[in-house]
C-alpha positions as CSV (number, residue, x, y, z in Angstrom):
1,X,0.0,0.0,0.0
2,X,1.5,3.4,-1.2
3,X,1.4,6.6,0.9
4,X,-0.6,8.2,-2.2
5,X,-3.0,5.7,-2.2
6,X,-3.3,6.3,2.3
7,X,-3.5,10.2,1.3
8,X,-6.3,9.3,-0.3
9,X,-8.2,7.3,1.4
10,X,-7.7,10.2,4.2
11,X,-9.5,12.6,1.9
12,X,-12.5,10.1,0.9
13,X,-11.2,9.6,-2.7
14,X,-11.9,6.3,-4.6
15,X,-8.3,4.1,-5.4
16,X,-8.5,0.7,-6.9
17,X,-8.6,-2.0,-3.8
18,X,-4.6,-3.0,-3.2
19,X,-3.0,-5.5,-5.0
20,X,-2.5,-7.8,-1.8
21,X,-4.8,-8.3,1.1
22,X,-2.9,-8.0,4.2
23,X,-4.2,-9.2,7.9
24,X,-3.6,-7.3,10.5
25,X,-4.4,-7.1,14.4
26,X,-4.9,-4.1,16.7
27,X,-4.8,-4.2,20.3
28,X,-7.7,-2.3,22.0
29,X,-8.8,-1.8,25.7
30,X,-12.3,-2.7,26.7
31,X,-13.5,1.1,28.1
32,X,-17.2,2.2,27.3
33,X,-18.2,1.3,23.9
34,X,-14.6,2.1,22.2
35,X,-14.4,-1.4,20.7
36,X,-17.8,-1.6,19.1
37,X,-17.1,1.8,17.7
38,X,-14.0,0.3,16.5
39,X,-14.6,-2.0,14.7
40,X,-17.4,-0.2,12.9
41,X,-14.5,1.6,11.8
42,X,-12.6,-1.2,11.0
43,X,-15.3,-2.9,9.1
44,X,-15.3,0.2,6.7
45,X,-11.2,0.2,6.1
46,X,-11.4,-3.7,5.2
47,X,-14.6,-2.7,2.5
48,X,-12.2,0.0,1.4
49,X,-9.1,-1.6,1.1
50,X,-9.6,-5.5,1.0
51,X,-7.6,-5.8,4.0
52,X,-8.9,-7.5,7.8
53,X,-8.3,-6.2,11.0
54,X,-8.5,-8.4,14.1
55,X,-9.2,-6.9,17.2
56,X,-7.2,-7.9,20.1
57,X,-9.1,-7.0,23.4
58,X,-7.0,-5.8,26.6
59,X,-8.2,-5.5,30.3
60,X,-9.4,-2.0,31.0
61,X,-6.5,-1.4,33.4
62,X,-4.0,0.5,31.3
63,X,-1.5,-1.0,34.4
64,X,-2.3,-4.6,32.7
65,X,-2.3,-3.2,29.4
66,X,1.6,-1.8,29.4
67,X,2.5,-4.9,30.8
68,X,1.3,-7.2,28.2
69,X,2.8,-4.6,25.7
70,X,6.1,-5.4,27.3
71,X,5.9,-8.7,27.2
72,X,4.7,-8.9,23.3
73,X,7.6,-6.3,22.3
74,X,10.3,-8.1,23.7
75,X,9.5,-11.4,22.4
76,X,9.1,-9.4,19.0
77,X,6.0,-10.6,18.7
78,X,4.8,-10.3,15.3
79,X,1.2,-11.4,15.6
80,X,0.0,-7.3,16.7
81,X,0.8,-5.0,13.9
82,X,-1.3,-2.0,16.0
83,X,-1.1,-0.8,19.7
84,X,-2.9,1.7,21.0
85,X,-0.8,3.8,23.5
86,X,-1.1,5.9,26.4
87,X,0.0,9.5,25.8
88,X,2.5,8.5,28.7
89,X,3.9,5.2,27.1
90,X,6.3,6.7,24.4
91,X,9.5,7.8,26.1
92,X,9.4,4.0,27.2
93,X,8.6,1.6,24.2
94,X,9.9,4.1,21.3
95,X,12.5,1.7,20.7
96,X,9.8,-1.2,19.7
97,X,7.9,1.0,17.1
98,X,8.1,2.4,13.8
99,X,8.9,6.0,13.2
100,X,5.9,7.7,11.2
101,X,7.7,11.2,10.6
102,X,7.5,10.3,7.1
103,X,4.7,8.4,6.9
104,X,2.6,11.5,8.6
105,X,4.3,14.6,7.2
106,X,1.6,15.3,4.7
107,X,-1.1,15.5,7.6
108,X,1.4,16.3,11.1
109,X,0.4,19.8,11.4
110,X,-2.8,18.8,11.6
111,X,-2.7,17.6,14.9
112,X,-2.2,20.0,18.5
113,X,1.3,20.4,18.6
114,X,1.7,19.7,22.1
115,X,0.5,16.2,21.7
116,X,2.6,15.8,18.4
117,X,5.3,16.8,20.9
118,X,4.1,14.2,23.5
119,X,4.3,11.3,21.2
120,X,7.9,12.5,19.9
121,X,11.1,10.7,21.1
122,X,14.5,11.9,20.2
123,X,13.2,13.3,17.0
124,X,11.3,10.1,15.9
125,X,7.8,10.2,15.9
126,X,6.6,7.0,17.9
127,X,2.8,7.0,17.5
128,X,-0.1,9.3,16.1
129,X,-3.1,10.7,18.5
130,X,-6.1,9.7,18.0
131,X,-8.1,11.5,20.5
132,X,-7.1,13.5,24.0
133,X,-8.6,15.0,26.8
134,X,-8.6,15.6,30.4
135,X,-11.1,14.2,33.3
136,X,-13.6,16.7,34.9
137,X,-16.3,16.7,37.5
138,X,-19.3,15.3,37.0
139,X,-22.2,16.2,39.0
140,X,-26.2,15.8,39.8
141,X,-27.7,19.4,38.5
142,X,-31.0,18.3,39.9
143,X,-29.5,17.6,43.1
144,X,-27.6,20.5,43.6
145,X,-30.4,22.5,42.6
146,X,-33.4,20.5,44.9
147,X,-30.3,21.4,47.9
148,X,-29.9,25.0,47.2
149,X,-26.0,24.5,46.2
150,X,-23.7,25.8,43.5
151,X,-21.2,23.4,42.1
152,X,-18.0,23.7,44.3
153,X,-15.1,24.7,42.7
154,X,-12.8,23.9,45.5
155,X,-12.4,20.6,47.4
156,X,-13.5,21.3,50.8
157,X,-16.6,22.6,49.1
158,X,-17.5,19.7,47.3
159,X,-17.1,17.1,50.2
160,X,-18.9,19.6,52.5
161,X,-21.9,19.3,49.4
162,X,-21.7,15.8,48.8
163,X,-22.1,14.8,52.7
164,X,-25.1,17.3,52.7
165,X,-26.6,16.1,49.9
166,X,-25.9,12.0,50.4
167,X,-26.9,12.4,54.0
168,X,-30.9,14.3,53.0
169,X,-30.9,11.4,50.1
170,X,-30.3,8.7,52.9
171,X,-32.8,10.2,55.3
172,X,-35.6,10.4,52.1
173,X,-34.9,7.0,51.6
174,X,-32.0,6.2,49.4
175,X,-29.6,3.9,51.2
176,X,-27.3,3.6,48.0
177,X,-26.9,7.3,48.1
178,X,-22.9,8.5,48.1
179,X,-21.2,11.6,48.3
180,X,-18.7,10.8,45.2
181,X,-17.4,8.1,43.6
182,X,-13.6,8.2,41.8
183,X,-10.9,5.5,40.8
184,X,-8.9,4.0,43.7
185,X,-7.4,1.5,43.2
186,X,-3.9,0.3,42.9
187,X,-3.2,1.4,39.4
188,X,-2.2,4.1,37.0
189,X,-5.5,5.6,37.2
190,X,-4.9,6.3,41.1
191,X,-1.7,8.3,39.9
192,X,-4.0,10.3,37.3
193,X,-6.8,11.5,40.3
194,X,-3.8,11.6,43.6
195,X,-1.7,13.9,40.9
196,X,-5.1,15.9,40.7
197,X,-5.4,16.4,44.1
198,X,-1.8,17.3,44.8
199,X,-1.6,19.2,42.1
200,X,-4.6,21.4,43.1
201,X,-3.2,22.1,46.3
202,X,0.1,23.4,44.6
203,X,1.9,20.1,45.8
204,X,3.6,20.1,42.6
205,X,4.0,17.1,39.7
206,X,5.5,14.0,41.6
207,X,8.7,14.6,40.0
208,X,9.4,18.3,38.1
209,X,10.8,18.8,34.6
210,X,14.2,19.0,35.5
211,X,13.6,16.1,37.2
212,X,13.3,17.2,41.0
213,X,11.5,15.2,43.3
214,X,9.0,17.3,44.7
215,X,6.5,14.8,46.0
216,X,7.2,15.0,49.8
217,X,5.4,18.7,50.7
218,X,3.6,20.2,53.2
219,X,0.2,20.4,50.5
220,X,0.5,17.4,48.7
221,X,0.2,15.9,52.9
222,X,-3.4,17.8,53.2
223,X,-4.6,16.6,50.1
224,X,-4.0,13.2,50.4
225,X,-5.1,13.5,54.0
226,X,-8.5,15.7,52.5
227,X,-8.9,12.2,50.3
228,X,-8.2,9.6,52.7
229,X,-11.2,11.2,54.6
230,X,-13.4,10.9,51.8
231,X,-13.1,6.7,52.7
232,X,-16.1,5.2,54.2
233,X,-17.7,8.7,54.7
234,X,-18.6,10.2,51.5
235,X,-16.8,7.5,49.1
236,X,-17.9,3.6,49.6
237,X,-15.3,1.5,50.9
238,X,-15.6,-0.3,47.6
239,X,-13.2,2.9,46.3
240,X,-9.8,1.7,47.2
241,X,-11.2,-0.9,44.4
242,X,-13.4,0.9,41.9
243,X,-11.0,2.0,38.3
244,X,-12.9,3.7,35.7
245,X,-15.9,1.6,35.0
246,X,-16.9,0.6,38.7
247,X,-17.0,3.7,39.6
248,X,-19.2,5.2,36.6
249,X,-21.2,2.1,37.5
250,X,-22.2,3.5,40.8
251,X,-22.4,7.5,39.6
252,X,-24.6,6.3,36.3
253,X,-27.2,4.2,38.5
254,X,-27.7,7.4,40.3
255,X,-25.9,6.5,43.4
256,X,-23.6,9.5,43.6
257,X,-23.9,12.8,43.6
258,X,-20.2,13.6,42.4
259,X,-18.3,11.3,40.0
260,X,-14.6,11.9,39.4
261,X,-13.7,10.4,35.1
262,X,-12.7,11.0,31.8
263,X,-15.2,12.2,28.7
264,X,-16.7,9.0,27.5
265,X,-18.2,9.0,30.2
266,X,-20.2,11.8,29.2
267,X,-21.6,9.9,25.9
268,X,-22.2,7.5,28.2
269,X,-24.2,9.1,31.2
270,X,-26.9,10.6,28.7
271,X,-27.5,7.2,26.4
272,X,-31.3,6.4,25.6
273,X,-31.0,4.0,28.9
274,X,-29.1,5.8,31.7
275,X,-30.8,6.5,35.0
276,X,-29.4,9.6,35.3
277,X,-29.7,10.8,30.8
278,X,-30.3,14.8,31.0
279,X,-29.5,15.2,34.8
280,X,-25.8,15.6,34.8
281,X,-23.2,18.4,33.6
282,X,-19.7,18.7,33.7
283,X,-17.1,21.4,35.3
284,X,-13.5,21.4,35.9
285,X,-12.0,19.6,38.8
286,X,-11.9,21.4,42.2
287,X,-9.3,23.0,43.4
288,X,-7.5,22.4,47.0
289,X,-7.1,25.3,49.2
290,X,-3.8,28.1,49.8
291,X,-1.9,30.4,47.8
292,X,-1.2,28.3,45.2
293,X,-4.3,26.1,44.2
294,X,-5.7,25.4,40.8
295,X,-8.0,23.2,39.3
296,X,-5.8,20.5,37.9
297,X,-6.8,17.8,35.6
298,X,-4.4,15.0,34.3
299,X,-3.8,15.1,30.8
300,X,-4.5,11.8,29.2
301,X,-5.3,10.3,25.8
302,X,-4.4,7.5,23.2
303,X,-2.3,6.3,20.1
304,X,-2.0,4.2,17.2
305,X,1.8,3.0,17.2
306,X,3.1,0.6,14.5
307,X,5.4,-2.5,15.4
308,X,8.7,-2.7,14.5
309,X,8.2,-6.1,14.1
310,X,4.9,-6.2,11.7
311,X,4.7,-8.4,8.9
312,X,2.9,-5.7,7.0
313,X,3.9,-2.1,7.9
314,X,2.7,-0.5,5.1
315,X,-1.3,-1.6,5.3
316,X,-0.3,-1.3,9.4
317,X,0.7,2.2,8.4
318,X,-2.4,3.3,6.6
319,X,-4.8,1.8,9.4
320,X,-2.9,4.0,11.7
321,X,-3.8,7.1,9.5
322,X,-6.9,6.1,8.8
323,X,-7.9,6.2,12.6
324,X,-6.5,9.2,13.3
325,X,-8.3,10.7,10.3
326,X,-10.3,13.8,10.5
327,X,-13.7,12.5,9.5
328,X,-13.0,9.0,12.2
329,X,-12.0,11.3,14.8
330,X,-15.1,13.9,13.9
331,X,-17.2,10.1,14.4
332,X,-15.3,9.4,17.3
333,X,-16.1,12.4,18.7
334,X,-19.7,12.5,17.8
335,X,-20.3,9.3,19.2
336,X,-17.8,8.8,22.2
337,X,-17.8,12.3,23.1
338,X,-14.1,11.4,23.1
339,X,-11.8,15.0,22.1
340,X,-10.3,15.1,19.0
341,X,-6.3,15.6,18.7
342,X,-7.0,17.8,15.5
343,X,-7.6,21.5,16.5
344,X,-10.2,22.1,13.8
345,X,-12.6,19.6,14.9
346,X,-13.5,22.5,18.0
347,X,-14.9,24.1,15.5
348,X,-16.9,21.8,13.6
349,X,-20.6,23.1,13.7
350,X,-21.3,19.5,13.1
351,X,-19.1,18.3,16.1
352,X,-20.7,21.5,18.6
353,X,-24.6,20.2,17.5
354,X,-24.1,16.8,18.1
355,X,-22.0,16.7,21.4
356,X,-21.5,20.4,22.3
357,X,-19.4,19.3,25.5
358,X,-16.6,19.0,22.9
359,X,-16.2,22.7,22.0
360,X,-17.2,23.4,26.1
361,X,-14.4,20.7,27.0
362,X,-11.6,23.1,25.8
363,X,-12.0,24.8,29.3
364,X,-11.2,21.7,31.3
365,X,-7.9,21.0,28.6
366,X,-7.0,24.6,29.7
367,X,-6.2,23.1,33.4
368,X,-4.1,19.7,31.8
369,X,-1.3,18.6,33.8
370,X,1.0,15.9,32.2
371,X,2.4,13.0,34.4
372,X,6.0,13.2,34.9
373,X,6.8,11.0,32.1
374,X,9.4,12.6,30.6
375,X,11.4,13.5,33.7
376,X,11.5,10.0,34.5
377,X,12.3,8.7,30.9
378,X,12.1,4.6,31.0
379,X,11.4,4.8,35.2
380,X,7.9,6.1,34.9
381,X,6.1,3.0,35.3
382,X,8.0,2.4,38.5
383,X,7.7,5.8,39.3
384,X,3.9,5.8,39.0
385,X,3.8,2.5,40.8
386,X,5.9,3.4,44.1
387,X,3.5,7.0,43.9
388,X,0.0,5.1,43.7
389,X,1.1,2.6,46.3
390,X,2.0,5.1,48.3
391,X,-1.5,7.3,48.0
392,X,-3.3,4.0,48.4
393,X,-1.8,2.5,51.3
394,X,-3.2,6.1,52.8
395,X,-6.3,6.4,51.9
396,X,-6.9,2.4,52.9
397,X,-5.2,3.5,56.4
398,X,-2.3,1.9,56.6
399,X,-0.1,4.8,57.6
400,X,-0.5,8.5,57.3
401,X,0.3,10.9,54.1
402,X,3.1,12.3,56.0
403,X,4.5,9.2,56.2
404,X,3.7,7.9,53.5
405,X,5.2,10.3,51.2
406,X,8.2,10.6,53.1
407,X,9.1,6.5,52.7
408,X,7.8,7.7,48.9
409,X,10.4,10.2,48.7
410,X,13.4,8.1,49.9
411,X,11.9,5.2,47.5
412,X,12.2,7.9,44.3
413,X,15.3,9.0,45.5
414,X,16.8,5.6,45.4
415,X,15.4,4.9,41.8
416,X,16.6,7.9,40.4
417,X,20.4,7.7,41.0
418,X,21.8,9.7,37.8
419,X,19.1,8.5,35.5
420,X,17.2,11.7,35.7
């Protein structure tokens, strides 16, 4: 398969189907409805092409994910010609995947810079976006309004709200009625939320740019402290195991009043059978308290990277740009409410009617904070394991955030060396 004939494709003109038919496999996590919408999208590159795609499903835990990834690259597996990839993934498998500088550079500057950036390692570009964004608060508008109460925008104010509002639901009747509901346990998604919370209470980033191990601070103690109270009070016990789909489980039967997760979500919450369709919005995340809080959100979002060890990187190569394509992004977006890595897609009127969240989601990617990937180079994945451990063996009760963070510090410390 040529790169004209991929160009082409890309801009919805007809080419005669390819002189081979090549069969390839992409790897794809089990969130929400991504894989049915995948391979609707699939379907319609094999009809183009002549070409199969086999989908290979993954656990929803992106911790599992990256370490099956591992696994597969080292062995030079050559059975997966597609991986879908964290944004935080590419300083650490660039060596297992093709570069696509070439491949892309007719449609590069299409994408936010930033991200192109993000997915670029030592001048090689590892993988191409296919959609970004940034977790936010959901909340109960009929709640809050039936209570009397604005949406917080700090954190004190929002578990003040949500014990209000959980204890008058309990007393009406309710018993399944909780305060909020957000992704603890012991994975990368506890990193995305604790980095949130630190973050917001000007605790810093874990681990700086230049690589300085900020972690142990007086703010990041009180927020991690603020949610270790949330435990058994206004957050079920069930937290310290809930990752992205337990927890929307409880918040979409209508058993929460706050819900802490990314955009899909959104799509999600107001489908033709959801408890809660049309009684929900959206705002940025809280902030924590003292001179130096902000709302913070951790930037997140996936990738189409190419093998190194694909039978057929061309066709692998045009699948790769065909997902990341305007018009399957602008679907993507449409029907996952899942934000596009293109810039003009915020202003597709098409995009705004459908799912005007999209264009209205620009204000929580305003407050993006990035993991310390980069600082860390190859370590993140330990890094981000010690960190959640840590925040988890707090807000379970097994030792305080002082600490815990302190022994977390030390751990980092150790790790670090002269690697970073």
């Amino acid at each position: 398969m040529t790169m004209a004939w991929g160009i082409a494709l890309l801009a919805g003109i007809a080419m005669p189907a390819m002189a081979y038919a090549a069969e390839l496999s992409v790897v794809s996590g089990s969130t929400g409805r991504s894989v049915e919408f995948l391979r609707t999208q699939l379907d319609r590159f094999e009809a183009d092409t002549g070409h199969t795609v086999t989908i290979v499903p993954m656990p929803s835990s992106t911790t599992d994910q990256f370490g099956q990834y591992r696994l597969w690259l080292a062995a030079g597996n050559t059975d997966i010609d597609l991986y879908t990839t964290d944004v935080i993934w590419a300083p650490q498998l660039a060596d297992q995947f093709l570069d696509l500088t070439e491949a892309a550079k007719d449609v590069v500057d299409d994408f936010f810079p930033s991200i192109i950036e993000s997915q670029t390692v030592d001048g090689k570009l590892v993988a191409l976006p296919s959609y970004t964004g940034a977790p936010a608060l959901y909340y109960r508008k009929d709640l809050l309004e039936k209570y009397g109460k604005s949406v917080p925008t700090t954190w004190a104010e929002m578990t003040a709200t949500a014990q209000e509002i959980m204890d008058g639901e309990r007393a009406a009747g309710n018993a399944d009625m909780w305060g909020f509901v957000f992704q603890g346990n012991a994975y990368e998604g506890l990193t995305c939320d604790a980095l949130e919370w630190v973050k917001s209470y000007g605790g810093g980033q874990i681990v700086e740019p230049d690589g300085t191990i900020s972690i142990n601070n007086n703010n990041a103690v009180a927020a991690i402290d603020l949610a270790a109270s949330w435990i058994g009070t206004i957050s079920p016990e069930g937290s310290l195991a809930y990752m992205e789909e337990e927890s929307r489980g409880v918040w979409q039967l209508g058993n929460s009043v706050f819900h802490r997760n990314w955009e899909y979500a959104y799509a999600l919450g107001n489908s033709g059978d959801s408890p809660i369709k049309g009684l929900f919005d959206v705002a940025p995340l809280p902030s924590g308290e003292g001179p130096d809080a902000r709302s913070a959100a951790t930037l997140g979002g996936w990738n189409y990277a190419v093998s190194k060890y694909s039978k057929n990187p061309d066709a692998a190569i045009e699948l790769a740009l065909y997902l990341t394509s305007y018009e399957v992004q602008k679907e993507r977006a449409i029907e996952l409410t899942e934000m596009p890595t293109r810039p003009a897609l915020y202003d597709d009127a098409e995009v705004a009617a459908a799912q005007p969240i999209v264009p209205a989601w620009k204000d929580v990617l305003l407050n993006a904070v990035p993991r310390p990937s980069a600082p860390t180079k190859t370590d993140y994945n330990e890094v981000s394991s010690l960190f959640w451990s840590a925040v988890h063996n707090t807000l379970a009760g097994n030792g305080s955030a002082a600490e815990n963070l302190e022994l977390l510090e030390a751990d980092l410390s150790d790790l670090k060396g002269d690697a970073w």
